[in-house]
KERO-617168 format. One record per residue (C-alpha): residue number from 0; residue in one letter; y, x, z. Coordinates in nm, 4 decimals. Layout:
    n  res         Y         X         Z
  NUM    A         Y         X         Z
...
This chain:
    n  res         Y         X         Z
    0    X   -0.7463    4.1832    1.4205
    1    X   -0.6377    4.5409    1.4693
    2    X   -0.8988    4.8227    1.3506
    3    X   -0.8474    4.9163    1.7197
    4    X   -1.0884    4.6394    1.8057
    5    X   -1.3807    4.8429    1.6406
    6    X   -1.4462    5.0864    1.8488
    7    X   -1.8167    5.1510    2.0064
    8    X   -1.7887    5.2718    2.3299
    9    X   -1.3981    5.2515    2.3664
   10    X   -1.1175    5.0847    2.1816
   11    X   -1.0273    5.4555    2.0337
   12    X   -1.3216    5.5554    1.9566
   13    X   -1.2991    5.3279    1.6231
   14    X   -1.2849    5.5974    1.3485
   15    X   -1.5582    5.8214    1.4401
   16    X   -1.8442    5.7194    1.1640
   17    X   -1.7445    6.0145    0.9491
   18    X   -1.7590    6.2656    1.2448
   19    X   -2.0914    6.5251    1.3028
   20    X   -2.3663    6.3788    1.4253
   21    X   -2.3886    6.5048    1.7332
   22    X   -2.3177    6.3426    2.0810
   23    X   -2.0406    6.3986    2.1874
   24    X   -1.8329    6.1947    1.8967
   25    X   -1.5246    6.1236    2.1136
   26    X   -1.2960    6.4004    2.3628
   27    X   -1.0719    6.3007    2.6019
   28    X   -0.8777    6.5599    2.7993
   29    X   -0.7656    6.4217    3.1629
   30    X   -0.5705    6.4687    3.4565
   31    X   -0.5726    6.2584    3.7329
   32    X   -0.3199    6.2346    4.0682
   33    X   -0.4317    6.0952    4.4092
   34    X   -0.2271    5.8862    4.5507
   35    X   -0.2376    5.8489    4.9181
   36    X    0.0200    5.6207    5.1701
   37    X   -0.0198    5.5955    5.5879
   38    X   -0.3161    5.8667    5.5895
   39    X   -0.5345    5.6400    5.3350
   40    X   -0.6471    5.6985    4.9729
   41    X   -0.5043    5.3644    4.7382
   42    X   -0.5360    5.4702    4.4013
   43    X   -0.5944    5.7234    4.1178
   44    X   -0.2802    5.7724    3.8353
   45    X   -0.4771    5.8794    3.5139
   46    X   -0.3831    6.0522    3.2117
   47    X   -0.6171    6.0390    2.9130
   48    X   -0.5115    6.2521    2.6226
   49    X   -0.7534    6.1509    2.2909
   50    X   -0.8046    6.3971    2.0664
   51    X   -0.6496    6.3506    1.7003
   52    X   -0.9578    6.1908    1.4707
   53    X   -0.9685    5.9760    1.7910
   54    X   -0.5845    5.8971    1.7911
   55    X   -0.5878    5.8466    1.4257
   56    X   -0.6522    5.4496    1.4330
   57    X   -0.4160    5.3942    1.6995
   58    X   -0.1587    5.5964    1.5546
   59    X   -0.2125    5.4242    1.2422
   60    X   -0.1800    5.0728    1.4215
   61    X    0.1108    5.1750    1.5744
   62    X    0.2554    5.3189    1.2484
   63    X    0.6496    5.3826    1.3785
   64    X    0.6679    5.2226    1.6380
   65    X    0.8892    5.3452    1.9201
   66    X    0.8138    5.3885    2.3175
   67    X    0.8339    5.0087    2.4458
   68    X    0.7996    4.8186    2.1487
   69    X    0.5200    4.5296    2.1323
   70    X    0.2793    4.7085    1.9337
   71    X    0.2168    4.9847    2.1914
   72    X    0.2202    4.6890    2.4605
   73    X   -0.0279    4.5084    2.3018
   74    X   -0.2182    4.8213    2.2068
   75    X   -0.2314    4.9324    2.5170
   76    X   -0.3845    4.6111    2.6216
   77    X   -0.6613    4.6383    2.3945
   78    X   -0.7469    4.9942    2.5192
   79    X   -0.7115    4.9115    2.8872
   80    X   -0.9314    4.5904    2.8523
   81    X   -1.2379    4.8327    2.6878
   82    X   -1.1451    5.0768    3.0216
   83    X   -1.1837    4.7829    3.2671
   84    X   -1.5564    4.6988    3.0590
   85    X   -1.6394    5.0021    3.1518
   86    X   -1.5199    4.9982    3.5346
   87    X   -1.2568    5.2726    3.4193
   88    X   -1.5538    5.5051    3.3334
   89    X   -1.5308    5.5971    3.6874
   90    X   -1.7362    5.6558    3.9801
   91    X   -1.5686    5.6787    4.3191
   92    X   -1.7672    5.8080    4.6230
   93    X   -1.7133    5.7905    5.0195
   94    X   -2.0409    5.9719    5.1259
   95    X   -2.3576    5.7570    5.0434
   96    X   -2.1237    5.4358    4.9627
   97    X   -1.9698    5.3774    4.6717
   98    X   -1.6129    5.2610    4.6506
   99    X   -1.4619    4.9660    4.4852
  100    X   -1.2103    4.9386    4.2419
  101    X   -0.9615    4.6283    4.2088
  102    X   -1.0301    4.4631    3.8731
  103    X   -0.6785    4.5151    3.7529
  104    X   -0.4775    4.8324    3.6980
  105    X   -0.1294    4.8429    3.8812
  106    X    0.0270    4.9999    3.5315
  107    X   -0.1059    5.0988    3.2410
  108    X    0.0549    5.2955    2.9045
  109    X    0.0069    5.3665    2.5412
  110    X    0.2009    5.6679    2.3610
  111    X    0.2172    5.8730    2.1253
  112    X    0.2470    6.3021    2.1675
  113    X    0.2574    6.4406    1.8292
  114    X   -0.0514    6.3729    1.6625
  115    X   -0.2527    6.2423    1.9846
  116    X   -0.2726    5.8991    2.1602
  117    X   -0.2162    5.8902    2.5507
  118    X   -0.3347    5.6818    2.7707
  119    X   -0.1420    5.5983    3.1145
  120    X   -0.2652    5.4341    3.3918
  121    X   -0.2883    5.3873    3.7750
  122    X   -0.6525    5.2562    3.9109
  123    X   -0.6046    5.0945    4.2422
  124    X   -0.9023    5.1324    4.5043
  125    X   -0.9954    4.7791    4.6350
  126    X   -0.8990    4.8690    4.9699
  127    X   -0.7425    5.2174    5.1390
  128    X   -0.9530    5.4541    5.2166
  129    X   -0.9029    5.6909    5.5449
  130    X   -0.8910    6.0794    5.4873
  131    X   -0.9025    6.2200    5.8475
  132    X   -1.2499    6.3501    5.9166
  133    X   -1.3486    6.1623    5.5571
  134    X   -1.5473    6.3600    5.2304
  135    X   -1.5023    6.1694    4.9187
  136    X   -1.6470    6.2155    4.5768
  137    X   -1.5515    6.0630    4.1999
  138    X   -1.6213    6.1591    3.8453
  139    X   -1.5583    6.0167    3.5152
  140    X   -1.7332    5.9945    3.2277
  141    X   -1.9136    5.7781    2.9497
  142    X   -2.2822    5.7187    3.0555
  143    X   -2.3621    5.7639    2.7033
  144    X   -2.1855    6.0790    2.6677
  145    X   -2.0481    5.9468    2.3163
  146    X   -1.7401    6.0049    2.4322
  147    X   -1.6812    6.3271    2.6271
  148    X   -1.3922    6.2992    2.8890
  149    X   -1.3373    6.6490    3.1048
  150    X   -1.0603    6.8277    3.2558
  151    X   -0.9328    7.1448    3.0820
  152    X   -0.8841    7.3215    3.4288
  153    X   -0.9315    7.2519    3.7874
  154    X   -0.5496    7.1855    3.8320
  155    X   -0.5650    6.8892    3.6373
  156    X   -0.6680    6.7320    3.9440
  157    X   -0.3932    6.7052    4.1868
  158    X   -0.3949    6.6013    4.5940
  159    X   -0.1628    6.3427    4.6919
  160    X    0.1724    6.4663    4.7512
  161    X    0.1600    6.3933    5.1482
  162    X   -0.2210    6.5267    5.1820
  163    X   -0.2592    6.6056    5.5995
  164    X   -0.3184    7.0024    5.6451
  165    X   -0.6485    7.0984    5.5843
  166    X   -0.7688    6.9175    5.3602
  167    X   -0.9047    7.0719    5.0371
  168    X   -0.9470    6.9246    4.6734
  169    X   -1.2363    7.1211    4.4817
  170    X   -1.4004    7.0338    4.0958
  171    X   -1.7229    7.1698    4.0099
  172    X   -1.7555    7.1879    3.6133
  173    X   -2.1895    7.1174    3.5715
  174    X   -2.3967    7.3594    3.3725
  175    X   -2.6374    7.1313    3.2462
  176    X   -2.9624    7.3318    3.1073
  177    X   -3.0276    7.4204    2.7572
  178    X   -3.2870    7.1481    2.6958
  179    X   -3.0122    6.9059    2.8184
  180    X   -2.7495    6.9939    2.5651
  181    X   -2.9998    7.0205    2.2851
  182    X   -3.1417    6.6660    2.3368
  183    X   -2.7384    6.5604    2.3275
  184    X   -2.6557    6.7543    2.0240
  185    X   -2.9526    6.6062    1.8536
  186    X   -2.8053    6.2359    1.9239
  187    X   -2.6874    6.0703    1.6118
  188    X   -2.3878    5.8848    1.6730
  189    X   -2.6472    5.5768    1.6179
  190    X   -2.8274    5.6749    1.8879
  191    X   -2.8277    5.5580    2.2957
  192    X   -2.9965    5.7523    2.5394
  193    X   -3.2167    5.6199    2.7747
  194    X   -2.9789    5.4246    3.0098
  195    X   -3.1776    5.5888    3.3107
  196    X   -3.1266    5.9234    3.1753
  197    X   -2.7661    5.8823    3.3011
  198    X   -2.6755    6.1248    3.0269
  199    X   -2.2981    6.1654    3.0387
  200    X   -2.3363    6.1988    3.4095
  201    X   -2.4846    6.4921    3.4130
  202    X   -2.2443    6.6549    3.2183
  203    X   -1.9462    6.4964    3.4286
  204    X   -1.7205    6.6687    3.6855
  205    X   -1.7303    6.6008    4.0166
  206    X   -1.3513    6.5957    4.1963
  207    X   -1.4400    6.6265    4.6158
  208    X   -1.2029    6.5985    4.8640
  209    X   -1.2958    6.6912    5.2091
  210    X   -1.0489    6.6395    5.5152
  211    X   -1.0976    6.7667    5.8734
């Protein structure tokens, strides 16, 4: 068995017991495409850059490997499956009703960028979703917030390439209170929040897009 196999939360999040002790443990740094054919939402394409303490075991794993050999395949296997576990660690909103995923990704990636690990995948929506006259809402995140998972800037969420005039893509980055960020930086890794606490929630961005 791969150290990979280890992790806590994720697959990559396998050599954090040395980190501080302070929630989060884990950052992952994405950017995420709409994708959008015939005037209907069908998918997100991800891109989840880990940072380097959280590359290190899949780096290792990988040791030389180059782009397309069976290590990364299988690799990226074991990450993805720990994704799916986790429903992609994403929420997808149309108004009040929540929007399903299909259980498989249509392709998914493992590589390496210098010292980092990147993760590559398109998550299909169960079935297309309309955008005239539609608002839609989705964030990602770790409930636990052991792993944080955040885009650097707003423009690392893109529209579709053929979104209809009008319609506008916004992010709103959460200030969560004082209080809030104390109780997380006072998590040992050890520790779980209270599940209804919805902890890495709170600290997630929210990606809406809003079409007349």
């Amino acid at each position: 068995m791969t150290r990979v196999k280890q992790g806590t939360v994720l697959a990559f999040s396998a050599l954090l017991s040395w980190q501080a002790l302070a929630h989060p443990h884990s950052f992952i740094t994405m950017q995420s495409q709409l994708v959008a054919k015939d005037g209907k939402l069908t998918a997100i394409e991800m891109r989840w850059t880990m940072d380097e303490i959280t590359s290190a075991d899949l780096l290792y794993d990988a040791g030389k490997a180059k782009p397309g050999d069976e290590v990364w395949k299988k690799l990226a296997a074991e990450v993805m499956a720990n994704v799916l576990g986790q429903h992609y660690f994403t929420e997808f909103w149309h108004g009040k009703q929540k929007v399903k995923f299909d259980n498989l990704p249509t392709a998914y990636g493992l590589a390496r960028e210098g010292h980092k690990a990147v993760l590559t995948f398109t998550l299909p929506l169960a079935q297309p979703q309309s955008l005239a006259g539609q608002n839609y809402q989705f964030a990602t995140f770790d409930p636990t917030y052991f792993v944080d998972m955040h885009y650097d800037k707003d423009a690392d969420v893109t529209p579709p390439a053929n979104l209809p005039t009008g319609c506008k893509l916004s992010v709103h980055t959460p200030k969560p209170s004082e209080d809030l960020t104390a109780y997380a930086l006072s998590l040992d890794k050890a520790d779980a929040p209270p599940e209804s606490m919805d902890l890495g929630k709170q600290f997630a961005q929210q990606v809406t897009l809003t079409c007349p």
